[in-house]
C-alpha positions as CSV (number, residue, x, y, z in Angstrom):
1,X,4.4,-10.8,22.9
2,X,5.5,-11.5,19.5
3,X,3.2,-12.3,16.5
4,X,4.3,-12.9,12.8
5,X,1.5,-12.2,10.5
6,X,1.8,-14.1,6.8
7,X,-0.4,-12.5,4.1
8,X,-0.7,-11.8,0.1
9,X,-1.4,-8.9,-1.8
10,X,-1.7,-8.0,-5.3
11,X,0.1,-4.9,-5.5
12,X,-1.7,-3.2,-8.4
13,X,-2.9,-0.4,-6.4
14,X,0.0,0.4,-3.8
15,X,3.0,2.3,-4.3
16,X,4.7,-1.0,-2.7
17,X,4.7,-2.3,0.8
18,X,6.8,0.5,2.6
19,X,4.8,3.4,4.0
20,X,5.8,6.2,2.4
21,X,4.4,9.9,2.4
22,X,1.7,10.7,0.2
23,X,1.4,7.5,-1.3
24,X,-1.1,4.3,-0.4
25,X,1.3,1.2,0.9
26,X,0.2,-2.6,2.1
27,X,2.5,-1.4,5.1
28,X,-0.1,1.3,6.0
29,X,-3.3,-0.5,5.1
30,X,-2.2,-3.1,7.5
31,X,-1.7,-1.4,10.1
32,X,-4.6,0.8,9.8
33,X,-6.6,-2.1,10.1
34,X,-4.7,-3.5,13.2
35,X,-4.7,-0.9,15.0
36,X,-8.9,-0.1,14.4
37,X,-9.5,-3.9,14.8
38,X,-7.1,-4.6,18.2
39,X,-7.6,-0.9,19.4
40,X,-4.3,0.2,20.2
41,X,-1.7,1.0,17.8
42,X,0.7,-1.5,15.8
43,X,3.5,-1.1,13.7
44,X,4.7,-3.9,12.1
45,X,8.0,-4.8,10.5
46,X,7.6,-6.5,7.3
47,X,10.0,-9.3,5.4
48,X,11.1,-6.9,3.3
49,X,9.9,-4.1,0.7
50,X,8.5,-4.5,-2.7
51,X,8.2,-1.6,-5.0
52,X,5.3,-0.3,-6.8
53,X,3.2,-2.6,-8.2
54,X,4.9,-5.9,-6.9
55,X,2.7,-8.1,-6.1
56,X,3.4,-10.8,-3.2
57,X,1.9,-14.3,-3.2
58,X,3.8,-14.9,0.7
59,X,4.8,-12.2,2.8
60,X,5.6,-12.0,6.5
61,X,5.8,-9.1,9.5
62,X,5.6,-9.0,12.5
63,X,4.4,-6.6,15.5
64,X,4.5,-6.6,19.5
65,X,1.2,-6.7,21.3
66,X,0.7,-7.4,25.0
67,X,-2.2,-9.7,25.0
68,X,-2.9,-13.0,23.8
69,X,-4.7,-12.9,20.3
70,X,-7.5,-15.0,19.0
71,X,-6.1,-15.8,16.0
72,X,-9.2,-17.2,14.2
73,X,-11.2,-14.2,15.2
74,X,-9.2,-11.4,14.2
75,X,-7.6,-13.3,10.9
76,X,-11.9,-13.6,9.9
77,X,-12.1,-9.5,10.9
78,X,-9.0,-8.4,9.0
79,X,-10.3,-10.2,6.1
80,X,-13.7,-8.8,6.3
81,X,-12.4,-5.0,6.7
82,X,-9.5,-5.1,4.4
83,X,-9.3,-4.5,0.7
84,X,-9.9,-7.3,-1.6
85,X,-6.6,-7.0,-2.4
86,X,-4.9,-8.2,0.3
87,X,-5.9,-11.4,2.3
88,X,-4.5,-12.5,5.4
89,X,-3.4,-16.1,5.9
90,X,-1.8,-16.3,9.6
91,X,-1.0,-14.8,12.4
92,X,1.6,-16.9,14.3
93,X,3.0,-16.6,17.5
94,X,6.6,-16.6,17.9
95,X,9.5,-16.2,20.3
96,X,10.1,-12.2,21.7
97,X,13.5,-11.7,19.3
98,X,12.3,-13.1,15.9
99,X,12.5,-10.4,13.5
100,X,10.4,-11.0,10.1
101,X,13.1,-9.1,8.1
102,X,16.8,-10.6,9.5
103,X,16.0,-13.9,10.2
104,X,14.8,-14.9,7.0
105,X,17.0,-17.0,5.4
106,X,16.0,-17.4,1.9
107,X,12.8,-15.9,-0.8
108,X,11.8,-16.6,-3.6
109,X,10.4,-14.4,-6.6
110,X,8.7,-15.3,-9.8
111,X,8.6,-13.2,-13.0
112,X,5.6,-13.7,-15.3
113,X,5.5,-13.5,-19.0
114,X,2.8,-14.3,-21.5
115,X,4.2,-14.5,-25.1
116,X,0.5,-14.4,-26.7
117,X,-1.8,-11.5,-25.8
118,X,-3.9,-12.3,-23.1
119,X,-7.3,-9.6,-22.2
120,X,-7.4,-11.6,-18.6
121,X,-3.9,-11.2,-16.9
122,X,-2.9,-7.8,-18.5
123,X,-2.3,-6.6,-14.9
124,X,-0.5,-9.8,-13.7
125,X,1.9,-10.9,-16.0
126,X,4.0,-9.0,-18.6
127,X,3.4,-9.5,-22.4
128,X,6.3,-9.7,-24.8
129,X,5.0,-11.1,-28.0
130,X,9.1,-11.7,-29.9
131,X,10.7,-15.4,-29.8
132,X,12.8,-15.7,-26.7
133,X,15.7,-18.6,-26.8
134,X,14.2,-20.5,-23.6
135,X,17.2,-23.0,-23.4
136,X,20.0,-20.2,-24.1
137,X,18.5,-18.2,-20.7
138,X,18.7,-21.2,-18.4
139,X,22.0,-21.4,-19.2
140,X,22.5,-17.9,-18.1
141,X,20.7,-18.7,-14.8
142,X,24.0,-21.5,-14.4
143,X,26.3,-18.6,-15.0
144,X,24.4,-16.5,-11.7
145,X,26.2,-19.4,-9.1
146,X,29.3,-18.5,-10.3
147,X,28.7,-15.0,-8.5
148,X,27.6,-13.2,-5.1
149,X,28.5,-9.6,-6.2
150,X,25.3,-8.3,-8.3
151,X,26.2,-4.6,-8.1
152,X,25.1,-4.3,-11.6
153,X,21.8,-5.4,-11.3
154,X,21.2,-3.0,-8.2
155,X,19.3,0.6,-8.7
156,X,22.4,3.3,-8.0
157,X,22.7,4.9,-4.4
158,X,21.2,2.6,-2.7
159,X,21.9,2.6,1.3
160,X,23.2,-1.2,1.5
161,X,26.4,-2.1,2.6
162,X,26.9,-5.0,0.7
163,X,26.3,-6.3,-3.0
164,X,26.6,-9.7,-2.3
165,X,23.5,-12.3,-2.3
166,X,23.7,-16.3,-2.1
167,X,21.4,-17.1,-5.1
168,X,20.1,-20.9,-4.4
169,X,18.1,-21.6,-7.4
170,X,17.2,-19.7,-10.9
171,X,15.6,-21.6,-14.1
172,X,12.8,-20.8,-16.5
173,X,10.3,-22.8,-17.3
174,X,7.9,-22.3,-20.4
175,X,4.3,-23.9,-20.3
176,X,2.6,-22.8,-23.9
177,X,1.9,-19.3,-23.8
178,X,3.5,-18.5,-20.4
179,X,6.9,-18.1,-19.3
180,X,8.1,-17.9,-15.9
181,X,11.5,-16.9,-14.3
182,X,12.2,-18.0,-10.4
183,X,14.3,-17.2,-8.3
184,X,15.9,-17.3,-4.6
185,X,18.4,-16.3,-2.6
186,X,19.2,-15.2,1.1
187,X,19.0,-12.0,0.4
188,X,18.3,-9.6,-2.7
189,X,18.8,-5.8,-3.5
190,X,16.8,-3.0,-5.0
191,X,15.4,-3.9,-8.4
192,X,17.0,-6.7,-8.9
193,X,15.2,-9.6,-10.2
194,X,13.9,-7.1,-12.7
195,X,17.2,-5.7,-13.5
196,X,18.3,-9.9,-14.4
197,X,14.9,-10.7,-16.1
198,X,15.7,-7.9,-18.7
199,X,19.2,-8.9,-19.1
200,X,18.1,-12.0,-19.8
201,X,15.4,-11.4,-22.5
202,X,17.9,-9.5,-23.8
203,X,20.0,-13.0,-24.3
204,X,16.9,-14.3,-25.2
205,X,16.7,-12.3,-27.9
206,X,20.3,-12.9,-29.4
207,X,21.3,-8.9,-28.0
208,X,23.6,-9.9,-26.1
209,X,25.9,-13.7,-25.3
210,X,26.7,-15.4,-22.3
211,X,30.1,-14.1,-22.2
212,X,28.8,-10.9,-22.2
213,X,25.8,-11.9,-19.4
214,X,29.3,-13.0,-17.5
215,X,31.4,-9.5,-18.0
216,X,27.9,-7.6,-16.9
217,X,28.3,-8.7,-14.1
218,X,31.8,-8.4,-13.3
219,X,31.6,-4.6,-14.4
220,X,29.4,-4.0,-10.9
221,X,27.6,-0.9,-13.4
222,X,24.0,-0.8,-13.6
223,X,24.1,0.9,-16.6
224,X,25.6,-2.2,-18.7
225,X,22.9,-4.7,-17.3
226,X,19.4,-4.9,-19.3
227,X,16.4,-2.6,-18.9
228,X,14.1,-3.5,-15.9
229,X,11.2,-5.5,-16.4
230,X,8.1,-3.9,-15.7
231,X,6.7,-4.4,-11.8
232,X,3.1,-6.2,-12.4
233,X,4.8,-9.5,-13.8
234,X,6.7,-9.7,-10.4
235,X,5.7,-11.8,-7.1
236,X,7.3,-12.8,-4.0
237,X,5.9,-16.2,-3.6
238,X,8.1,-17.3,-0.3
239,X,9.9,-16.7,3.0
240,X,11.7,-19.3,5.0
241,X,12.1,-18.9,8.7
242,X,14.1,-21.3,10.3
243,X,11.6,-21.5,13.1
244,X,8.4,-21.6,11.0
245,X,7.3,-24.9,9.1
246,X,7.0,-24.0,5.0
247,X,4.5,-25.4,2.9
248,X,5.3,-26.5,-0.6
């Protein structure tokens, strides 16, 4: 049997979600703590992979198991024995071929920024203290439909085999001292939300026009685009399944 598990994590102290040697992952706590708590061992394949210090607000995976779970049991014991850092929301049984990774057909990120120095969210949201022209970077998010190639805002030798992504929505939206950038799409590559959030401060700061946001792109070079945004203002905060009901 099938299970998709949906959980949060604040990625502060994991060199992201894939295991990786050497290095602490969410991927590896998790199942860890499955494994100890069910008593036989579980991989599980997650939604996708975050880099270091990415936090995630909604994530899914799944794993195979060949007994019926109580779900309100073990949810209350992986809570209990896993970090307060990660906190687990679900675990949701679905049909033998659902796969958390390809069948999700759209997420959504959020970039944080706090334009006035702030002791409390330090590790949460990234501070940039110079004017940024709100209403000149919205209409650069406009200029993102026009385009499914984003090459240039990929990290080089990557293994995909495409550059293309479907991007449904992008705006920022300023509330006083915070900024936030969203975005989603069906699918998106290495880096780059980060890679578009520093291109666009970059407009936001008069660097560089829209025209230029426009040839950027159509250049496919990484090394044109804007520096990347640091990881801690970062969160995946959804991921629709066209099987599972999402709550707003």
């Amino acid at each position: 049997m099938r299970y998709f598990i949906k959980f949060a994590y604040n990625g502060k102290n994991y060199f992201g979600y894939q295991i990786q040697p050497n290095a602490v992952s969410v991927q590896e706590t998790l199942e860890k703590a499955l494994s100890l708590l069910i008593k036989n061992s579980i991989e599980i394949v997650g939604a996708g992979r975050t880099d270091s210090g990415v936090h995630a607000k909604e994530m899914y995976a799944h794993f195979d198991l060949d007994e019926e779970i109580n779900v309100p049991v073990l949810v209350k014991k992986l809570n209990s024995f896993l970090p307060k850092d990660i906190v687990i929301y679900d675990i949701i049984k679905v049909h033998d071929d659902a796969h958390a990774r390809f069948d999700a057909t759209k997420r959504t990120y959020e970039y944080y920024i706090h334009t006035f120095k702030d002791a409390f969210i330090s590790d949460l949201s990234w501070y940039h203290y110079q004017l940024l022209d709100v209403e000149q970077m919205n209409r650069a998010c406009k200029t993102l439909f026009e385009y499914i190639d984003f090459e240039c805002f990929s990290k080089v030798n990557t293994d995909v085999h495409t550059f293309n992504c479907k991007i449904h929505e992008a705006h920022w939206q300023q509330n006083g001292n915070q900024l936030i950038f969203t975005i989603s799409a069906d699918r998106f590559l290495r880096n780059m939300v980060r890679a578009i959030v520093g291109t666009m401060v970059n407009i936001g700061l008069g660097k560089i026009s829209i025209d230029d946001f426009k040839n950027i792109i159509e250049s496919k070079n990484r090394s044109k685009a804007g520096f990347s945004v640091p990881a801690h203002g970062l969160y995946l905060v959804k991921v629709e399944y066209p099987y599972l009901k999402t709550e707003n």
